[in-house]
C-alpha positions in Angstrom: 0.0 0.0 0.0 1.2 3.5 -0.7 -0.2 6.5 1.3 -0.9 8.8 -1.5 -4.3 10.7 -0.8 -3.9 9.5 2.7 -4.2 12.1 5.2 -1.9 11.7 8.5 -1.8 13.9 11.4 1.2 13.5 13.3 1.3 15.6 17.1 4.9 16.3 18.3 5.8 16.8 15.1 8.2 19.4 15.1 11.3 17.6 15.8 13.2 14.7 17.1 10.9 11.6 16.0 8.0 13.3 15.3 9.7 15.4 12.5 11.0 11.9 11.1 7.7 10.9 11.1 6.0 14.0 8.6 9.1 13.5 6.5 9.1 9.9 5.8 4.9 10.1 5.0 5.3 13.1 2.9 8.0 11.1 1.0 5.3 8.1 0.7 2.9 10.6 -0.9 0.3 11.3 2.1 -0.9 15.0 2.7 0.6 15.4 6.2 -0.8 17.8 9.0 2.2 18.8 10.9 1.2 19.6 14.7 3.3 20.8 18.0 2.8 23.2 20.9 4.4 26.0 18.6 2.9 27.6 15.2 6.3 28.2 14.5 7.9 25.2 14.6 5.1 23.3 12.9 5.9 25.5 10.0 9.3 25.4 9.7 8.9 21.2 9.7 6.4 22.1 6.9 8.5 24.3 4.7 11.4 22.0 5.1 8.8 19.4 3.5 8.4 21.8 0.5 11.4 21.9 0.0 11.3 18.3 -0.6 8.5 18.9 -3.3 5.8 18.3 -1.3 2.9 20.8 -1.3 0.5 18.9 0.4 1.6 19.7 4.1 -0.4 21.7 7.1 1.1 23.2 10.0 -0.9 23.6 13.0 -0.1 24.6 16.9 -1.3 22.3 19.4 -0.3 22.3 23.3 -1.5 18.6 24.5 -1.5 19.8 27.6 -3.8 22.2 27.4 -7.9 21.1 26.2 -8.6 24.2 24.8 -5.9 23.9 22.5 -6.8 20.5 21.3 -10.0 21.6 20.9 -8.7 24.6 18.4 -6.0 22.0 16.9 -9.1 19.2 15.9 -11.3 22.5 14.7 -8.1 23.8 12.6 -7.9 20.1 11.1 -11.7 19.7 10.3 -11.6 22.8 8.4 -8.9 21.8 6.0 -10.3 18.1 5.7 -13.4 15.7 5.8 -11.4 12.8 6.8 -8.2 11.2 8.7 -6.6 8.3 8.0 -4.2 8.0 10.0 -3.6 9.7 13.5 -0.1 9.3 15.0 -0.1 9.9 18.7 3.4 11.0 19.0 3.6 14.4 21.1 4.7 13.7 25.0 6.7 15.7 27.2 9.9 14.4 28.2 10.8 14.3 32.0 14.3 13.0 33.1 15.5 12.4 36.7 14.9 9.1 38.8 14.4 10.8 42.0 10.9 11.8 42.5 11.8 14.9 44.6 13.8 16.6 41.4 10.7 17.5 39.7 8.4 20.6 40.3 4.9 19.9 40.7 4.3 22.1 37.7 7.1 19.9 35.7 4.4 16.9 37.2 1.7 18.1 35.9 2.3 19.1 32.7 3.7 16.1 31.6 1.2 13.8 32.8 -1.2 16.1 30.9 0.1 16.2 28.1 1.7 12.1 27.8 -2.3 10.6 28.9 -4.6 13.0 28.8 -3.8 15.2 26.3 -3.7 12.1 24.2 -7.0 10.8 24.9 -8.4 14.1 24.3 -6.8 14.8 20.9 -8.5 10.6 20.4 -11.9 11.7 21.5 -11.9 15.2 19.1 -10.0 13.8 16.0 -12.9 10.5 16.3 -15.3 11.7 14.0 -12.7 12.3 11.2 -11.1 9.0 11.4 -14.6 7.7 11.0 -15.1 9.2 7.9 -12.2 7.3 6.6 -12.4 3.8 4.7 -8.9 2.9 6.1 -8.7 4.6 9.7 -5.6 3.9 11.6 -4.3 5.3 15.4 -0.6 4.8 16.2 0.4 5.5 19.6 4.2 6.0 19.7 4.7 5.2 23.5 7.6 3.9 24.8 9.1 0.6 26.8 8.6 2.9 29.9 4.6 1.6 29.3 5.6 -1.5 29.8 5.1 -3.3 33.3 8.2 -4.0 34.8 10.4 -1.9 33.0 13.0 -0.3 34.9 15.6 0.8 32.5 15.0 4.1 31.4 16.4 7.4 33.8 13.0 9.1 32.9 11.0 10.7 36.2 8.4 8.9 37.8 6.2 11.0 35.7 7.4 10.2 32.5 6.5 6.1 33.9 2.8 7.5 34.7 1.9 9.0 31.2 3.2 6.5 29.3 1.6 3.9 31.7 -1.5 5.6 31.2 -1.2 5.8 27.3 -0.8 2.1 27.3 -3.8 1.4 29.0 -5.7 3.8 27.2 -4.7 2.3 23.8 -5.3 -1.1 25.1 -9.1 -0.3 25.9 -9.4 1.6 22.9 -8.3 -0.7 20.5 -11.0 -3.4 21.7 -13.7 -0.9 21.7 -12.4 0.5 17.9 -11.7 -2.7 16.4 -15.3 -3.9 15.3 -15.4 0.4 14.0 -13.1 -0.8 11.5 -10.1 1.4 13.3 -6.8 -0.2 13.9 -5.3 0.9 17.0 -1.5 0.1 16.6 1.1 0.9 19.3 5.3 1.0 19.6 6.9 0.4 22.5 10.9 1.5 21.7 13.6 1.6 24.3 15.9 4.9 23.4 16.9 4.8 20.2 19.1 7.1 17.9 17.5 9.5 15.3 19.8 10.7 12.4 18.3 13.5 10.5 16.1 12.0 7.7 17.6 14.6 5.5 21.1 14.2 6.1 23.3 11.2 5.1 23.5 9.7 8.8 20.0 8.3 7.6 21.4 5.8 5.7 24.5 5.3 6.9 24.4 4.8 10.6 24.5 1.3 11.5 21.3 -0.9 11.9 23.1 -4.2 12.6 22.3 -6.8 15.9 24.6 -4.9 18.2 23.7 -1.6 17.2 21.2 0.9 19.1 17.9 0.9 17.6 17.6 3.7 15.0 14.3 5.8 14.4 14.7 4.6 11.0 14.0 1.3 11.5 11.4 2.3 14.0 9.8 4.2 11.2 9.8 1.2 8.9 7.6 -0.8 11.4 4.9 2.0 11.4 4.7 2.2 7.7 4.6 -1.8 7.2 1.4 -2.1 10.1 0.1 0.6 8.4 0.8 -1.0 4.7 -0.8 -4.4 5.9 -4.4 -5.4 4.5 -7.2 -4.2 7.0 -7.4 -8.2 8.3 -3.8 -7.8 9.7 -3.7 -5.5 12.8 -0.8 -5.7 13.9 -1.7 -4.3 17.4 1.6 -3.5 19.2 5.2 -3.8 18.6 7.9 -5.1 21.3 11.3 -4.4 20.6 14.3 -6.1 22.6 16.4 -3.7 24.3 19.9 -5.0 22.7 22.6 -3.5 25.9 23.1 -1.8 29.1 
């Protein structure tokens, strides 16, 4: 399957991952709504799409952690399409530190707001338009820190909590999606290492069995669940955390 005419909206899109994300689905042909807490940003991710050659791109400001935000980010998408295809949950605050104490309550807050419930709510407005689409995905880029038991990663208690609470909230929703015809497809990555998509490190940093994962191969799994006929749901992907 290729993704032209496919409409994606990718949150957390204006770098790291996210930003690999908008450029590798542009590249496959899909109009791409390009979304992060600042207008700014989302539009310099856009322009540098094209650049590429790609016209059909949208930049659009949404702060996960606030509702009213979502709501104006889900208003600003429904007025420039009848559909989505594909919704990648990707946006999430980032909050390091193992010691409880380090964090501000503020620091707390947000990022719990913005990693569970500013994902459910961007879910429960962007619902209607990924009804109105014959093919409707949800990926939910979460992390291995959603994963019971995992210990290994120096993020903040937080961190733990939002994705904890992402996890759950994709596994419910993918039960009560699945006979909607919506695939509800989630990633689970340890760290891994994200060369710029437009520079040569994209192909040349090593992918082998020792190496770190690499957001390009990370990429390559979304694309494939997504490419797979609507009888294969892939629902989530494990990957093994190769060292330390």
């Amino acid at each position: 399957m290729g993704f032209e005419r496919q409409r994606v909206v990718i949150t957390g899109a204006s770098r790291d991952f996210g930003r690999t994300l908008a450029i590798r689905f542009a590249r496959e042909g899909a109009e791409v709504f390009v979304s992060s807490r600042s207008l700014a940003a989302s539009r310099r991710v856009a322009d540098e799409i094209r650049d590429l050659g790609h016209a059909q791109v949208h930049a659009l400001a949404c702060d996960l952690a606030d509702p009213a935000s979502i709501r104006q980010f889900a208003a600003d998408v429904a007025q420039r399409t009848d559909r989505v295809d594909v919704l990648v949950n990707n946006g999430a605050r980032w909050l390091g530190g193992p010691d409880l104490l380090s964090a501000t309550d503020e620091d707390v807050i947000d990022t719990v707001a913005a990693g569970a419930t500013g994902t459910i709510l961007v879910v429960k407005r962007l619902l209607p338009l990924l009804l109105a689409s014959d093919r409707p995905d949800i990926v939910n880029m979460i992390s291995a820190a959603g994963l019971p038991a995992h210990r290994r990663s120096d993020a903040h208690d937080a961190f733990y909590a939002a994705k904890s609470a992402q996890a759950g909230f994709a596994d419910i929703l993918s039960a009560r999606l699945r006979p909607r015809g919506v695939r509800v497809i989630s990633l689970y990555p340890p760290d891994f290492s994200n060369p710029d998509p437009l520079s040569p490190e994209w192909e040349s940093t090593p992918r082998g069995p020792g190496d770190m994962l690499t957001a390009h191969s990370v990429a390559e799994c979304v694309l494939f669940a997504l490419g797979q006929p609507r009888d294969c749901f892939i629902k989530a992907f494990h990957f093994e955390q190769a060292s330390g």
